[in-house]
ROLUMLUM-863323 format. One record per residue: residue number from 1; y, z, x of N, C-alpha, C, O in turn. Coordinates in nm, 2 decimals, always signed. Each point is the difference from the previous one (the first is absolute). Layout:
REC	nr	n.north	n.up	n.east	ca.north	ca.up	ca.east	c.north	c.up	c.east	o.north	o.up	o.east
REC	NUM	Y	Z	X	Y	Z	X	Y	Z	X	Y	Z	X
...
This chain:
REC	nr	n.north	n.up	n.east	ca.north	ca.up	ca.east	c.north	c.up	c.east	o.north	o.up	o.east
REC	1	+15.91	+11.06	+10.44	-0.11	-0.07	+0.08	-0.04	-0.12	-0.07	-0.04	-0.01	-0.12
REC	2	+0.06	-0.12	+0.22	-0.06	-0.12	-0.06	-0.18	-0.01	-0.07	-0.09	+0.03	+0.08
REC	3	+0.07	-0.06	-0.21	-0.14	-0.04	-0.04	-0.06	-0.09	+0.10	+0.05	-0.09	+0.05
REC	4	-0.20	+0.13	-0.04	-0.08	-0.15	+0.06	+0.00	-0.09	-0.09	+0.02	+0.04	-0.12
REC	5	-0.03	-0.21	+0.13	-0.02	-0.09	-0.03	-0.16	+0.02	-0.11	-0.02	-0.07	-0.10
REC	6	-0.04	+0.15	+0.12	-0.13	+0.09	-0.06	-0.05	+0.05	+0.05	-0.03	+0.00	+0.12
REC	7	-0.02	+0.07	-0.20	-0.06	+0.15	+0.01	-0.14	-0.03	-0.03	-0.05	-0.07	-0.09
REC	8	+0.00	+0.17	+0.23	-0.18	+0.00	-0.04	-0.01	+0.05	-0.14	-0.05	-0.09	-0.07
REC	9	+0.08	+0.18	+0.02	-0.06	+0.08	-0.14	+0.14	+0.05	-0.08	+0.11	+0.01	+0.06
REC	10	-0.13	-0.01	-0.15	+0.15	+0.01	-0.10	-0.10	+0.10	-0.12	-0.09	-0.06	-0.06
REC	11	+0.12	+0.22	+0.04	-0.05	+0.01	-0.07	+0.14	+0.09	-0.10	+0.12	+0.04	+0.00
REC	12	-0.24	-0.05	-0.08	+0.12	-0.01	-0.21	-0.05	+0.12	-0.01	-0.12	+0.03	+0.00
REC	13	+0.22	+0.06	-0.03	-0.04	+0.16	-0.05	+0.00	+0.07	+0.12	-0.05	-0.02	+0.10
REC	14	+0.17	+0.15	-0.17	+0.06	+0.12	+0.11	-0.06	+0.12	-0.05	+0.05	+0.11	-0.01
REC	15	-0.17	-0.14	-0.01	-0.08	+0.15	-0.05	-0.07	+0.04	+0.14	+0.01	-0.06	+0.10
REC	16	-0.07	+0.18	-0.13	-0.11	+0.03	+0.15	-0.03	-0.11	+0.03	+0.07	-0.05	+0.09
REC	17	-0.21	-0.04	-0.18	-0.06	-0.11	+0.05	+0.09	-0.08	+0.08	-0.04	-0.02	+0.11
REC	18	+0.11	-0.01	-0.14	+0.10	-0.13	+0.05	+0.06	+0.03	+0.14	+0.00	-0.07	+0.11
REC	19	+0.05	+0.17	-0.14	+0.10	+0.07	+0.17	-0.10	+0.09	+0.06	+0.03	+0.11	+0.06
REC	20	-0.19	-0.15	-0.08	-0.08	+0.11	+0.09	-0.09	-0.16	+0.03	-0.08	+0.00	+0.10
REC	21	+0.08	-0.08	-0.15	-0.04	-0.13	+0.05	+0.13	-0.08	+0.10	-0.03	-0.06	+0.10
REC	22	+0.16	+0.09	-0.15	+0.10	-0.11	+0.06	-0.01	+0.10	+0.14	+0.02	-0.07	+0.09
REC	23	-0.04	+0.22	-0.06	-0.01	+0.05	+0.11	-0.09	-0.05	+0.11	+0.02	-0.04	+0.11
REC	24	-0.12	+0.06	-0.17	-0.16	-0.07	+0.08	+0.01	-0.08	+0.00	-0.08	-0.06	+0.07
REC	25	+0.15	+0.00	-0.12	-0.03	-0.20	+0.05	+0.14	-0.03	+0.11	-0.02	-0.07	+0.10
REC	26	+0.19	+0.15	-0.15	+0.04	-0.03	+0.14	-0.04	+0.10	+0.17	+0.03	-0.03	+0.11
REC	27	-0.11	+0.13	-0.17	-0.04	+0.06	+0.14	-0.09	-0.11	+0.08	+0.01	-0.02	+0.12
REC	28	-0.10	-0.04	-0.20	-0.06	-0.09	+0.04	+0.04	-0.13	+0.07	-0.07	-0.06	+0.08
REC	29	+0.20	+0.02	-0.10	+0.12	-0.04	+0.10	-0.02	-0.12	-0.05	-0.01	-0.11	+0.07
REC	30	-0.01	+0.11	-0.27	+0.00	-0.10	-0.08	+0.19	-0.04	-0.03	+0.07	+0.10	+0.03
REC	31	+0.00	-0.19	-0.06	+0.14	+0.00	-0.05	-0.07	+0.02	-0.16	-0.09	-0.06	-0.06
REC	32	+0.18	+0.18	+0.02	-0.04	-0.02	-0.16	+0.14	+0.08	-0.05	+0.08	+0.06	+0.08
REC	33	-0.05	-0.08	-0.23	+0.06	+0.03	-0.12	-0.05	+0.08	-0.06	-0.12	+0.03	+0.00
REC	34	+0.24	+0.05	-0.10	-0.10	+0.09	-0.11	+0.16	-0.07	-0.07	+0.10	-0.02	+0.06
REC	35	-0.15	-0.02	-0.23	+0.08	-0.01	-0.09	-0.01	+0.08	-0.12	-0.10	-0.03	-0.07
REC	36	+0.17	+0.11	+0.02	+0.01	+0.11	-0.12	+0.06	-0.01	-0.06	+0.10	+0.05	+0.03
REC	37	-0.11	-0.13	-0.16	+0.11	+0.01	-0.10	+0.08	+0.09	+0.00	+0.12	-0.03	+0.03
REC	38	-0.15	+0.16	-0.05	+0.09	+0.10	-0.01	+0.01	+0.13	+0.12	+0.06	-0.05	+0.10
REC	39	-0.08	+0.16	-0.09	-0.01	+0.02	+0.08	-0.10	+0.09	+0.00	-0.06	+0.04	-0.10
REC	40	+0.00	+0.02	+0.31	-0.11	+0.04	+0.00	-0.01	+0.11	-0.07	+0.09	+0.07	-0.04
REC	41	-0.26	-0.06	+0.02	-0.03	+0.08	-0.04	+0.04	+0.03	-0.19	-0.04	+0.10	-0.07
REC	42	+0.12	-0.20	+0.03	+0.00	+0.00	-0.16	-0.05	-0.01	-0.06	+0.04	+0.05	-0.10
REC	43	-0.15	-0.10	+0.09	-0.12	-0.08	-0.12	-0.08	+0.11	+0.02	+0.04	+0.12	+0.01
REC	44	-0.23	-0.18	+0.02	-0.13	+0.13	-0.02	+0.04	+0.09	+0.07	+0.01	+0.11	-0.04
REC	45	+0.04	-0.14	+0.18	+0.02	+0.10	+0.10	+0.10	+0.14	-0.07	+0.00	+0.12	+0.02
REC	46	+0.07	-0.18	-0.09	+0.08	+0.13	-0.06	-0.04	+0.09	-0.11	+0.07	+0.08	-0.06
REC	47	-0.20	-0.11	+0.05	-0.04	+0.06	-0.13	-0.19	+0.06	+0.05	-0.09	+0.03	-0.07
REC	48	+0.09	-0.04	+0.15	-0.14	+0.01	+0.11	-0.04	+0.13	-0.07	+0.08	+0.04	-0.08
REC	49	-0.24	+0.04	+0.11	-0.02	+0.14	+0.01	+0.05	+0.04	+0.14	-0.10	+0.05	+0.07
REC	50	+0.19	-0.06	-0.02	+0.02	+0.06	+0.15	-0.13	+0.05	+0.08	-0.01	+0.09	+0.08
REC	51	-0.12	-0.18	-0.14	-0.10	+0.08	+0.10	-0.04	-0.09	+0.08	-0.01	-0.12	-0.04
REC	52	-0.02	+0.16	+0.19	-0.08	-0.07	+0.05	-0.09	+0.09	+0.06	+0.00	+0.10	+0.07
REC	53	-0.15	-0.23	-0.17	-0.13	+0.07	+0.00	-0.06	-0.12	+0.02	+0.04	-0.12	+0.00
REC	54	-0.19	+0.18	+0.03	-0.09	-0.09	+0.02	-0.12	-0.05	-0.08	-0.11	-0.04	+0.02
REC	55	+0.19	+0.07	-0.12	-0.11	-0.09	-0.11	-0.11	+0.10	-0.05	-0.11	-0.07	-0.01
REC	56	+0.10	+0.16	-0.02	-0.10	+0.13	-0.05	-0.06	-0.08	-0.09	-0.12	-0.03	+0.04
REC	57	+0.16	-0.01	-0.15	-0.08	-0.06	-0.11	-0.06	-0.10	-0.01	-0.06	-0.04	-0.10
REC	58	+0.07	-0.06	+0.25	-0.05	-0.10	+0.00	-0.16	+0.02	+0.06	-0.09	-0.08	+0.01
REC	59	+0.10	+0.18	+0.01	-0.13	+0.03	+0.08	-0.12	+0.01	-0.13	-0.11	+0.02	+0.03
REC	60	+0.14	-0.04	-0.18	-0.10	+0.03	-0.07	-0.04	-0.15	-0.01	-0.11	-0.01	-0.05
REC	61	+0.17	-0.09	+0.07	+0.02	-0.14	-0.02	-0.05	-0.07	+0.15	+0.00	-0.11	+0.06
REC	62	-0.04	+0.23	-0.04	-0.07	-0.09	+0.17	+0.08	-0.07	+0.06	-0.03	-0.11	+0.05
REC	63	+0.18	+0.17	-0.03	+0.11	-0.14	+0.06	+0.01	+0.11	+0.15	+0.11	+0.06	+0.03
REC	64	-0.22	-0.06	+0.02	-0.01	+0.03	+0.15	+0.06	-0.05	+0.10	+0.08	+0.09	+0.02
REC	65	-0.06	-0.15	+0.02	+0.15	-0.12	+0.07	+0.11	+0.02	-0.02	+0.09	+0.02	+0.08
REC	66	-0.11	-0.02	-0.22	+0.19	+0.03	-0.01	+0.01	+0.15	+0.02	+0.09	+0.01	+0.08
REC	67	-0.15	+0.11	-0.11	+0.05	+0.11	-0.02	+0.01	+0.02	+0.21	+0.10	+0.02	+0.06
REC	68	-0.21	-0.03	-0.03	+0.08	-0.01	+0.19	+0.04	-0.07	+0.03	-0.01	-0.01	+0.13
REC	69	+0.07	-0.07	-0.17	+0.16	-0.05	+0.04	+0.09	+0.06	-0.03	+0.07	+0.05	+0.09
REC	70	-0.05	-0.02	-0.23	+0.11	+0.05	-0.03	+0.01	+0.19	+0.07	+0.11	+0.06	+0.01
REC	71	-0.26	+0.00	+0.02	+0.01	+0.07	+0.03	+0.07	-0.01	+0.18	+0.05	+0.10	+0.05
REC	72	-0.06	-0.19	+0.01	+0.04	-0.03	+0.13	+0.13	+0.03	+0.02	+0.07	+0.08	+0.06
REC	73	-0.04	-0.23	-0.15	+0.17	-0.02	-0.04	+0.07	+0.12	-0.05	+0.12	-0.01	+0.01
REC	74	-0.16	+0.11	-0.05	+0.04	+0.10	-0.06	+0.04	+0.09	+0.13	+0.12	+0.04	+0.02
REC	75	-0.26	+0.00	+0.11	+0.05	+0.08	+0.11	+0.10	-0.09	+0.05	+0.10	+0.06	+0.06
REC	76	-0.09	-0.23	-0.07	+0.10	-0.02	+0.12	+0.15	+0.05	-0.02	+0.09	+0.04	+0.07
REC	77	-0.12	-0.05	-0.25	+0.18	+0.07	-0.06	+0.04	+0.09	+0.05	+0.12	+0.01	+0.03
REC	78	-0.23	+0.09	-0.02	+0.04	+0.14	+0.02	+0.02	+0.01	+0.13	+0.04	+0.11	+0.03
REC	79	-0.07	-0.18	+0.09	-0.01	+0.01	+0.14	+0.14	-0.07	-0.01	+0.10	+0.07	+0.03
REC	80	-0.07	-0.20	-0.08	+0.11	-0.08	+0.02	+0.13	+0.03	-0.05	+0.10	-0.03	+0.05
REC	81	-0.10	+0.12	-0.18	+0.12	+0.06	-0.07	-0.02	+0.14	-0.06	-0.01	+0.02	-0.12
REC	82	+0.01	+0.10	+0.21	-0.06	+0.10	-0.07	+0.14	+0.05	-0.07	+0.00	+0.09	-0.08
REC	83	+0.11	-0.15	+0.10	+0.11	+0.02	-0.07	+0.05	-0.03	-0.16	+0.07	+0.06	-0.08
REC	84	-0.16	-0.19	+0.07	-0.06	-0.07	-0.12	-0.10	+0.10	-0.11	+0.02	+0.06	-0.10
REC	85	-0.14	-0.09	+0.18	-0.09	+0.06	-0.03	-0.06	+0.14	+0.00	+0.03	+0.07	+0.10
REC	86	-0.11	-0.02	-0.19	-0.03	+0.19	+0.09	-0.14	-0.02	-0.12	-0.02	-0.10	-0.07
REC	87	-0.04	+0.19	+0.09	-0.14	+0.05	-0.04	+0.02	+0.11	-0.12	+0.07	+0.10	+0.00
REC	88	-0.15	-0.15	-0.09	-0.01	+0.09	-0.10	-0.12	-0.01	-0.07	-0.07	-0.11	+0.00
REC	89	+0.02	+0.22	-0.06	-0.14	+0.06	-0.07	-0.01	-0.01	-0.08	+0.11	+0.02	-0.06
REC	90	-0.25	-0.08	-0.04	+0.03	+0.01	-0.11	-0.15	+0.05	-0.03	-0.11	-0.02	+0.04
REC	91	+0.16	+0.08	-0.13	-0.12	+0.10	-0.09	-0.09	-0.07	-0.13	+0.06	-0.03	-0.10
REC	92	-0.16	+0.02	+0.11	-0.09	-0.07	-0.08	-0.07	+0.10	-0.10	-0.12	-0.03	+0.02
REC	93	+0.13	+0.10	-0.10	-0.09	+0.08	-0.09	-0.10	-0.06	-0.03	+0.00	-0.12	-0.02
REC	94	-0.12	+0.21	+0.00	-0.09	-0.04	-0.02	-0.09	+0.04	-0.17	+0.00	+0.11	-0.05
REC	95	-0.04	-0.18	+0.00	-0.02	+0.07	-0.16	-0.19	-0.09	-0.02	-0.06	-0.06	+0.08
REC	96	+0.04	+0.09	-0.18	-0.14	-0.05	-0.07	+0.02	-0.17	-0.05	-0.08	-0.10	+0.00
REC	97	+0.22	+0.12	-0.04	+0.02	-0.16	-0.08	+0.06	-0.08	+0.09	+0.07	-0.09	-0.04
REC	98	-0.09	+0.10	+0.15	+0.03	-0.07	+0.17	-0.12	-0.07	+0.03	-0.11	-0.02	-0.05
REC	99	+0.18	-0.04	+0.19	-0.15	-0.04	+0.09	-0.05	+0.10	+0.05	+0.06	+0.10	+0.04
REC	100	-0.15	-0.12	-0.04	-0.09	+0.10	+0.11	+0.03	+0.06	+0.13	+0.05	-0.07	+0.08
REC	101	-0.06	+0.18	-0.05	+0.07	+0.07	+0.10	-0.10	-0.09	+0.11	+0.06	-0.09	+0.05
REC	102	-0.18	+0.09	-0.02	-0.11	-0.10	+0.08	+0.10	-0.12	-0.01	+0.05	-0.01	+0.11
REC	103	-0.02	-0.07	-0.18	+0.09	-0.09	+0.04	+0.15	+0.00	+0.03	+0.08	-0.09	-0.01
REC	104	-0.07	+0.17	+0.03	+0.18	+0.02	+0.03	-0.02	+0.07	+0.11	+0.11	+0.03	+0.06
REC	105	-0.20	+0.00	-0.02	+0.00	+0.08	+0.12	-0.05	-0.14	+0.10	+0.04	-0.01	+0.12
REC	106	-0.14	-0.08	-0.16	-0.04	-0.12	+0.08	+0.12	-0.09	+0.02	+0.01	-0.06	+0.10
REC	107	+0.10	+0.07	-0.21	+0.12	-0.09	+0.01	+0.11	+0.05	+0.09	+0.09	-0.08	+0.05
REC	108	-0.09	+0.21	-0.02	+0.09	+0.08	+0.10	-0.05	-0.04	+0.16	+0.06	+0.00	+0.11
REC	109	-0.18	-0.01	-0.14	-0.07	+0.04	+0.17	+0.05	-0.14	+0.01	+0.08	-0.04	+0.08
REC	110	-0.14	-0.07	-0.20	+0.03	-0.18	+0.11	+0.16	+0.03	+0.01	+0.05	-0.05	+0.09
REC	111	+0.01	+0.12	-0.17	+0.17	-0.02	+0.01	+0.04	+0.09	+0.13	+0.12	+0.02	+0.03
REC	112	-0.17	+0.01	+0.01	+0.08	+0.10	+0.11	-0.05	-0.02	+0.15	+0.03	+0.06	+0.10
REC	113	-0.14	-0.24	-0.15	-0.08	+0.01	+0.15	+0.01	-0.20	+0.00	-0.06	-0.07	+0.09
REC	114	+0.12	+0.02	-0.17	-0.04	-0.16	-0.03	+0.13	-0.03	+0.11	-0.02	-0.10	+0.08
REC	115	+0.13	+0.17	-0.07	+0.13	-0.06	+0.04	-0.03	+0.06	+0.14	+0.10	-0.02	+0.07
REC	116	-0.19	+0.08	+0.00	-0.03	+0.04	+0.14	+0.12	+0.09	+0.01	+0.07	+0.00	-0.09
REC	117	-0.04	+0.09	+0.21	+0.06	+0.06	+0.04	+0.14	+0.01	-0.06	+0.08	-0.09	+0.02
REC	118	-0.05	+0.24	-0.11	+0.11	+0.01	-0.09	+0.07	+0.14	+0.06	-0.05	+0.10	+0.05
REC	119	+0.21	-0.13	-0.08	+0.05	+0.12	+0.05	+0.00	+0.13	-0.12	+0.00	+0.13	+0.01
REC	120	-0.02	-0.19	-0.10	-0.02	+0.07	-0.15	-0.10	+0.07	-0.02	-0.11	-0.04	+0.02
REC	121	+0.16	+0.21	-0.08	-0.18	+0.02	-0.02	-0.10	-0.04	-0.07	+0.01	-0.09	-0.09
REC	122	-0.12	+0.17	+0.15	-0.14	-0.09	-0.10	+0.01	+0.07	-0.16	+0.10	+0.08	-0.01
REC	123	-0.17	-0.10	-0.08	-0.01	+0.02	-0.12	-0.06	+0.18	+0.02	-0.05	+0.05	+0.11
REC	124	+0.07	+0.00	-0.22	-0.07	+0.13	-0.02	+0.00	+0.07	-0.14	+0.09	-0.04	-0.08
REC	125	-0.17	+0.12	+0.06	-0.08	+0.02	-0.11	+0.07	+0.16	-0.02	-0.01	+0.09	+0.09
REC	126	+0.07	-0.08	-0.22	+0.12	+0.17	+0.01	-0.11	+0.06	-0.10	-0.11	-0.05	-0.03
REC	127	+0.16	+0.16	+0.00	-0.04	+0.12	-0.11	+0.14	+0.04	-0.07	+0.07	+0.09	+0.03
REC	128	-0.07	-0.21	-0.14	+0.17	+0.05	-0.10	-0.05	+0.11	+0.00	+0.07	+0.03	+0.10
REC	129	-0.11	+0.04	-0.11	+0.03	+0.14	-0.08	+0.07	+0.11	+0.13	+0.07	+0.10	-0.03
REC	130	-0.12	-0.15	+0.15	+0.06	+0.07	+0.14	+0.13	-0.09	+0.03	+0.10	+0.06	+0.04
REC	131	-0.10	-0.17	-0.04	+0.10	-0.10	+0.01	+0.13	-0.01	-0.01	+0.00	-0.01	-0.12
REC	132	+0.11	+0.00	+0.14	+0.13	-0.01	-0.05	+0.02	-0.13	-0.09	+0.08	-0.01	-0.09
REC	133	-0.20	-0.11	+0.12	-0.02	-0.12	-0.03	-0.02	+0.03	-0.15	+0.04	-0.09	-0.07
REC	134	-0.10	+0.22	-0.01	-0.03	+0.05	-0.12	+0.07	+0.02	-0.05	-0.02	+0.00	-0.12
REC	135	+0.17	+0.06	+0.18	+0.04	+0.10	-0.09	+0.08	-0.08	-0.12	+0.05	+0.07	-0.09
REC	136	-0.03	-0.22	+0.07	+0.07	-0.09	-0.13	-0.16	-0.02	-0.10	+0.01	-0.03	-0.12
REC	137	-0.14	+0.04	+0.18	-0.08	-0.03	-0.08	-0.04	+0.08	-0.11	+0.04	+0.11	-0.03
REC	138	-0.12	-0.17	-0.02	-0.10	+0.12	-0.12	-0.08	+0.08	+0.10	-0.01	-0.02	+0.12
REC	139	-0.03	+0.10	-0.19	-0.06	+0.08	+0.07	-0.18	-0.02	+0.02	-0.08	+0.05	+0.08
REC	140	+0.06	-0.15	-0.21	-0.12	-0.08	+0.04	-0.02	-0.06	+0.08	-0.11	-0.05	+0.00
REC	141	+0.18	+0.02	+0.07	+0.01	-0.08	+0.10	-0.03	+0.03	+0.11	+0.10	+0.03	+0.07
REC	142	-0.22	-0.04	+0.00	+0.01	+0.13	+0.11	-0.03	-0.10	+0.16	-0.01	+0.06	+0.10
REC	143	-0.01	-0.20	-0.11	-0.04	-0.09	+0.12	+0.09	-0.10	-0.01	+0.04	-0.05	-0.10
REC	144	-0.01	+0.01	+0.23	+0.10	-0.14	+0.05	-0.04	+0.00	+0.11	-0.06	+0.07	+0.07
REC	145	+0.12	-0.21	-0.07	-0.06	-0.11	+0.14	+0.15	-0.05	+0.02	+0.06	-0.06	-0.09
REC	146	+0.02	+0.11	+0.28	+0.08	-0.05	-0.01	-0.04	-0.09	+0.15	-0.09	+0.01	+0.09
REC	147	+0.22	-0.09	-0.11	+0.01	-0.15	+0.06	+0.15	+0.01	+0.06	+0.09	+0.08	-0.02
REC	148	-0.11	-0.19	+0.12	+0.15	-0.02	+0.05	-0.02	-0.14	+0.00	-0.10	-0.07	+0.01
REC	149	+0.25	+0.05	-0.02	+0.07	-0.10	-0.03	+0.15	-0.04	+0.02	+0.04	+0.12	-0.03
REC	150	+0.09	-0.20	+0.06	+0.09	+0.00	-0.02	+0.14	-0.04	-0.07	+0.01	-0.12	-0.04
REC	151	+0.06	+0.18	+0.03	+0.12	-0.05	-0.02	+0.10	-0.07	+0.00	+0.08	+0.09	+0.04
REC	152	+0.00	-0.20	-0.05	+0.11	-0.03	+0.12	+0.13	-0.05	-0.12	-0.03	-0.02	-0.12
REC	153	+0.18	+0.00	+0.18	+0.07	-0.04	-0.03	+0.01	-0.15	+0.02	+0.03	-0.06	+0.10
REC	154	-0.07	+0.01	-0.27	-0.07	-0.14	+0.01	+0.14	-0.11	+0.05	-0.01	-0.10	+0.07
REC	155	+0.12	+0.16	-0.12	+0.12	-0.11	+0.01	+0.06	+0.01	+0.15	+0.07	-0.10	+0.04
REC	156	-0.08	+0.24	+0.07	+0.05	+0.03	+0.14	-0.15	-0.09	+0.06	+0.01	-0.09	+0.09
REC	157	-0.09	+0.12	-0.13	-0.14	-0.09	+0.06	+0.05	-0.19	-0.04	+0.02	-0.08	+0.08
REC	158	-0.01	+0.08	-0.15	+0.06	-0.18	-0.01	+0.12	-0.02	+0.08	+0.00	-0.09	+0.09
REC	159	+0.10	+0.18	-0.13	+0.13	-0.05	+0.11	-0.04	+0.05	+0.13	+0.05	-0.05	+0.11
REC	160	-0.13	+0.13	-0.10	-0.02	+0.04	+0.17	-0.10	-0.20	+0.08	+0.04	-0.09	+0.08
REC	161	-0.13	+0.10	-0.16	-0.06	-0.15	+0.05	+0.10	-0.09	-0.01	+0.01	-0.07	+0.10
REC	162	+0.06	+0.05	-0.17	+0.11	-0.13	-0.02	+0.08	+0.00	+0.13	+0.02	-0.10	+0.07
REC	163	+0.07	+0.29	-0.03	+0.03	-0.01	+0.11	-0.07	-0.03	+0.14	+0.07	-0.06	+0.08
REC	164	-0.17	+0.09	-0.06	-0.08	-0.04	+0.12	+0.00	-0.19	+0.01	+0.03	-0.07	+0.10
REC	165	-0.09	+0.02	-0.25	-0.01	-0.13	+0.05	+0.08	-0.08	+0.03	-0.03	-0.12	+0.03
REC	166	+0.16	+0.18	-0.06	+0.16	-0.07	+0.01	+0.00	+0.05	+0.17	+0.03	-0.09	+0.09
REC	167	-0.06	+0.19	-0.05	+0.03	+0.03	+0.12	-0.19	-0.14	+0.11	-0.02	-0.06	+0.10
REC	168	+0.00	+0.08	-0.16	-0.10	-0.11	+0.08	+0.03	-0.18	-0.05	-0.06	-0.09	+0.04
REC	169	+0.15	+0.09	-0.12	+0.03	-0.15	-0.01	+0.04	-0.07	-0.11	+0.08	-0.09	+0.00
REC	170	-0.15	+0.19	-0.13	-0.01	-0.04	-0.11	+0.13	-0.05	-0.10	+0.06	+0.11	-0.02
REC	171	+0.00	-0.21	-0.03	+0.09	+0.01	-0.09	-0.05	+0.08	-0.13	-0.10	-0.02	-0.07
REC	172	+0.21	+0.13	+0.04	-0.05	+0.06	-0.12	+0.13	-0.11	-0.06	+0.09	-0.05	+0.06
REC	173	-0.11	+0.05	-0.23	+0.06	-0.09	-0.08	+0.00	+0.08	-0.15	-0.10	-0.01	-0.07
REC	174	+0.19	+0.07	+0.06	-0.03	+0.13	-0.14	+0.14	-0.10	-0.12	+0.08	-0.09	+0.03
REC	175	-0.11	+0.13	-0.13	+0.10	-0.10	-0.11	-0.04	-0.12	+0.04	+0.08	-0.04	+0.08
REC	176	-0.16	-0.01	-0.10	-0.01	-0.14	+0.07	-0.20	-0.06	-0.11	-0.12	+0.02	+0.01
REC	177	+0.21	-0.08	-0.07	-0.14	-0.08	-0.16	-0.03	-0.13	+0.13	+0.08	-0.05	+0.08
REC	178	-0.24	+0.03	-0.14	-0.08	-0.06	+0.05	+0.00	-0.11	-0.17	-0.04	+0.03	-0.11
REC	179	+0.10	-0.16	+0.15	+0.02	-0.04	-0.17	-0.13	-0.12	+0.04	-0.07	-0.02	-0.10
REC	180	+0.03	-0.02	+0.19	-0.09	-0.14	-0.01	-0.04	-0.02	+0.18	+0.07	-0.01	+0.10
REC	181	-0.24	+0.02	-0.12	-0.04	-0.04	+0.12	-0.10	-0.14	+0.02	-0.10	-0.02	-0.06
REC	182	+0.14	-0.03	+0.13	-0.04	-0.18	-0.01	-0.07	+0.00	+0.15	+0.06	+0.02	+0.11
REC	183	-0.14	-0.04	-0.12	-0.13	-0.05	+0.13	+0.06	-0.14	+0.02	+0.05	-0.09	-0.07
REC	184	-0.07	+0.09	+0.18	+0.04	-0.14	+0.08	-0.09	-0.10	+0.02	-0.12	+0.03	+0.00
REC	185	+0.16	-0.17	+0.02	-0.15	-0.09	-0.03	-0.07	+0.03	+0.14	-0.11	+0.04	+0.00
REC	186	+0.17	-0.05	+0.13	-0.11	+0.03	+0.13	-0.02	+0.17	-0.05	+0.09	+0.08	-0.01
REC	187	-0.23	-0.06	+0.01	-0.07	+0.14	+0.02	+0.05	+0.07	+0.08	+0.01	+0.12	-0.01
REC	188	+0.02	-0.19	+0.09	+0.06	+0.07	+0.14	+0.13	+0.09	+0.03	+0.03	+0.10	+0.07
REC	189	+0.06	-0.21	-0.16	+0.11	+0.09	-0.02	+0.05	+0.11	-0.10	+0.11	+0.06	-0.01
REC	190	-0.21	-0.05	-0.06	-0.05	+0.09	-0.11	+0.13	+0.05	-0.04	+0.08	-0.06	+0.07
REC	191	-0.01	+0.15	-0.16	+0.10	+0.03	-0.12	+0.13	-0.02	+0.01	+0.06	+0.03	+0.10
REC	192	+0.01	-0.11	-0.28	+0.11	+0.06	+0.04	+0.02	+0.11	-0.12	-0.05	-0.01	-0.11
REC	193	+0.14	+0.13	+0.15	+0.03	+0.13	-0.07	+0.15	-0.04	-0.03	+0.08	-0.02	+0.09
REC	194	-0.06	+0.01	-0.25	+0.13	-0.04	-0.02	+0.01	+0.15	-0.03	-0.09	+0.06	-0.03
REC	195	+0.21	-0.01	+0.05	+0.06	+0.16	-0.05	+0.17	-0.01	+0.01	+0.06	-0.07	+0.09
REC	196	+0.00	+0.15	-0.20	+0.10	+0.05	-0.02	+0.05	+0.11	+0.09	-0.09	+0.05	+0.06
REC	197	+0.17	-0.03	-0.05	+0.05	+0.11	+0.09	+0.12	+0.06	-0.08	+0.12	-0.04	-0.03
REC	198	-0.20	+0.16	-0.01	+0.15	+0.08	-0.04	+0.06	-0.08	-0.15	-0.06	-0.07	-0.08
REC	199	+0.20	+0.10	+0.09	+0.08	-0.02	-0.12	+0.07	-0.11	+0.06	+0.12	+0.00	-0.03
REC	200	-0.17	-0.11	+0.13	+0.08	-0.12	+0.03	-0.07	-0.11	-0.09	+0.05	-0.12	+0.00
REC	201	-0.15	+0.14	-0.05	-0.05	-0.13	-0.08	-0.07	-0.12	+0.06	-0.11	-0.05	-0.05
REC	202	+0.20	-0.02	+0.17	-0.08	-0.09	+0.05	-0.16	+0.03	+0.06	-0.03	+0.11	+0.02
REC	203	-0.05	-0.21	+0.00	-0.15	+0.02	-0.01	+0.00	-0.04	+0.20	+0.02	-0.09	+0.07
REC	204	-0.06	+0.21	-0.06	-0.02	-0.06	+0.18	-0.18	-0.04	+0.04	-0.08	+0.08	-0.05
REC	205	+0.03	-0.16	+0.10	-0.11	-0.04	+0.04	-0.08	+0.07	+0.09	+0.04	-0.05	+0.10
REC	206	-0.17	+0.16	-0.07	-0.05	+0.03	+0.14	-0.11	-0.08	+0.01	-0.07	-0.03	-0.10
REC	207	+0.04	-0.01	+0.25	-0.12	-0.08	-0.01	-0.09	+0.13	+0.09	+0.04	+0.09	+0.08
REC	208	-0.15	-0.12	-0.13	-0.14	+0.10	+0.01	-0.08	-0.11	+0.07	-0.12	+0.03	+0.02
């Protein structure tokens, strides 16, 4: 398929970020590029915690905003790729040399109610000692606070977006170095993206 003459948006980097932005911007019925040195999903993306959560610990940092977003973004995964993604618990013990059960219990309630309507269950409060959640613990151990949260396959989640935005318009561009980008003197016609392609060497031009 012939390139445009330029492209609204030309974006650098085949990680989530990149092919979860190059998707939303060509659904948006933008002409855009993704350029990846190497290929998807190789760099942060391949080394990720495979979780996708909604920010638990930002909540002691008062980052209110972000934790319902990401808690949002989090149900759309699971609505949008439950094949990707799935739901999983995690168990919080609770001890003396911790926070406060009063505040871990305030931090569950804003976590399980900030992201509005969740398919995931709410938080709940066990008895290790009746628990199966107990049986790896000490045995002093007799309270947990668990949480839900998810999982996903960070590198099938990158190639899954890359595919969609190639199917809505997008040039994907994988082996392909971003060596020098030069702004143009009218504002208007804003970048040029010099890049390599592959093991041919010569330097091809996109304008952005």
């Amino acid at each position: 398929m012939e390139r445009p003459a330029a492209y609204d948006l030309i974006v650098i980097g085949g990680g989530i970020n990149g092919t979860g932005i190059a998707r939303d911007a060509a659904g948006r019925g933008l002409t855009v590029a993704l350029v990846e040195q190497g290929d998807l999903a190789s760099a942060t993306s391949s080394v990720s915690s495979k979780l996708v959560h909604g920010g638990l610990r930002y909540l002691e940092r008062y980052h209110f905003r972000q934790v319902r977003e990401c808690l949002r973004e989090r149900e759309v995964l699971l609505r949008a790729a439950p094949h990707l993604v799935s739901p999983l618990r995690f168990v919080l013990p609770l001890s003396d040399r911790q926070r406060p059960a009063a505040l871990i219990r305030a931090g569950l309630f804003l976590y399980d109610h900030l992201g509005g309507e969740s398919t995931l269950p709410k938080s709940e409060w066990v008895d290790l000692r009746t628990s199966p959640f107990g049986q790896p613990l000490r045995p002093e151990t007799t309270r947990a606070a668990v949480y839900s949260d998810c999982q996903g396959n960070d590198c099938r989640l990158v190639v899954a977006n890359a595919v969609d935005a190639v199917r809505l318009g997008c040039d994907v561009m994988t082996r392909t170095r971003v060596v020098r980008i030069v702004r143009r003197d009218d504002p208007a016609e804003g970048f040029d993206v010099h890049v390599v392609e592959g093991a041919r060497g010569g330097t091809t031009v996109l304008r952005a």
